[in-house]
C-alpha positions as CSV (number, residue, x, y, z in Angstrom):
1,X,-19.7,-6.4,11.8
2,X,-16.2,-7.0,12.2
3,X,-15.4,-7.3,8.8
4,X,-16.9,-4.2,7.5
5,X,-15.1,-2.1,10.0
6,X,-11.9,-3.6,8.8
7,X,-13.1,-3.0,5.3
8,X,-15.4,-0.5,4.9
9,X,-15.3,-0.1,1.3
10,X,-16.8,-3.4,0.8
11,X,-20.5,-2.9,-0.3
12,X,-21.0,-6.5,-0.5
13,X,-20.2,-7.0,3.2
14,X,-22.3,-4.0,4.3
15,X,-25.2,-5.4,2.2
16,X,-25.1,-9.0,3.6
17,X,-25.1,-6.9,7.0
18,X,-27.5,-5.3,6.1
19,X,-29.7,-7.7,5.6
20,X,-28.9,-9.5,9.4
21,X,-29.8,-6.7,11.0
22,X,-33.3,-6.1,8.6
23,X,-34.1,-9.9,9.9
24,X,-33.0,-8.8,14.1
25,X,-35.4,-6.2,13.5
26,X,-33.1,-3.0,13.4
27,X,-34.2,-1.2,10.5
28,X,-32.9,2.0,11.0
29,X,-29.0,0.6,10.7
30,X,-30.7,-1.9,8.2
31,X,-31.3,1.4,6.2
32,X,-28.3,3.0,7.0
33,X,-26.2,0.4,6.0
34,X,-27.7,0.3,2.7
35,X,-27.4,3.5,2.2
36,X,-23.6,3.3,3.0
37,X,-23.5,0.1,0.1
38,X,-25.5,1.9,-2.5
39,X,-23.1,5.1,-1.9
40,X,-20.1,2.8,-2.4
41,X,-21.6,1.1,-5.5
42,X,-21.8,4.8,-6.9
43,X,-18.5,5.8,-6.4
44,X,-17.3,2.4,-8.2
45,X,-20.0,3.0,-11.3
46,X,-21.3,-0.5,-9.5
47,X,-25.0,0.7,-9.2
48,X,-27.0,-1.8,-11.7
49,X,-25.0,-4.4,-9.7
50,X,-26.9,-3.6,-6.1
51,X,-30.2,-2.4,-7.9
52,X,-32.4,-5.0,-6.3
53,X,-30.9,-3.7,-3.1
54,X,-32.0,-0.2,-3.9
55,X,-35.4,-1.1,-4.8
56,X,-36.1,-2.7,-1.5
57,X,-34.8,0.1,0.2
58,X,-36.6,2.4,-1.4
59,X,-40.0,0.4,-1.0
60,X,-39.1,-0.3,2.8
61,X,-38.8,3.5,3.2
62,X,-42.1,4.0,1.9
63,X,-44.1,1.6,3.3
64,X,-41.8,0.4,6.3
65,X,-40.7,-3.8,7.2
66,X,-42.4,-6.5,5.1
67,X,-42.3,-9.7,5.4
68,X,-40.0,-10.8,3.5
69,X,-35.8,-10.2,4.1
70,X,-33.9,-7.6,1.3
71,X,-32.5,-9.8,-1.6
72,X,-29.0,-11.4,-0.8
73,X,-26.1,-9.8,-2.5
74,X,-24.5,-11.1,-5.6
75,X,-21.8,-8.8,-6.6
76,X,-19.0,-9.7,-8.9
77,X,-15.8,-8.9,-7.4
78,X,-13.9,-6.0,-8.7
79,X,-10.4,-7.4,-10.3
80,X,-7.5,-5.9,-9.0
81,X,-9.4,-5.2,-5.5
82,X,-7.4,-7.7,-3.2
83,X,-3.9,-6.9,-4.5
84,X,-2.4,-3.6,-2.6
């Protein structure tokens, strides 16, 4: 949690959060954090990157939890992002 407050233009952190709270049970920050990711991913023209991610949100909003946890994030870093 820490993390993305300190950086919260990093999708890949929100995803992995994300997906902790999906599997404590908190779907509605689950959601919203997902949302926040796949918003980011636009902005950087990153969407195929986090499509998996979008596709189990969008089944999880239409037929709520399942059983199994939203896929892990595997983003390639963006070059030039860690040197301000």
């Amino acid at each position: 949690m820490k993390a993305v407050q300190l950086f919260p233009e990093d999708m890949e952190g929100r995803l992995r959060l994300a997906r902790a709270l999906y599997a404590q049970g908190k779907f509605d920050r689950y959601a919203a954090e997902t949302r926040n990711a796949l918003q980011i991913a636009r902005g950087w023209s990153r969407g195929p990157a986090v499509a998996g991610a979008a596709t189990f949100l969008e089944k999880f909003e239409r037929w709520g939890p399942g059983a199994a946890p939203p896929p892990a994030p595997d983003v390639e870093p963006l070059l030039g992002y860690g040197q301000d």
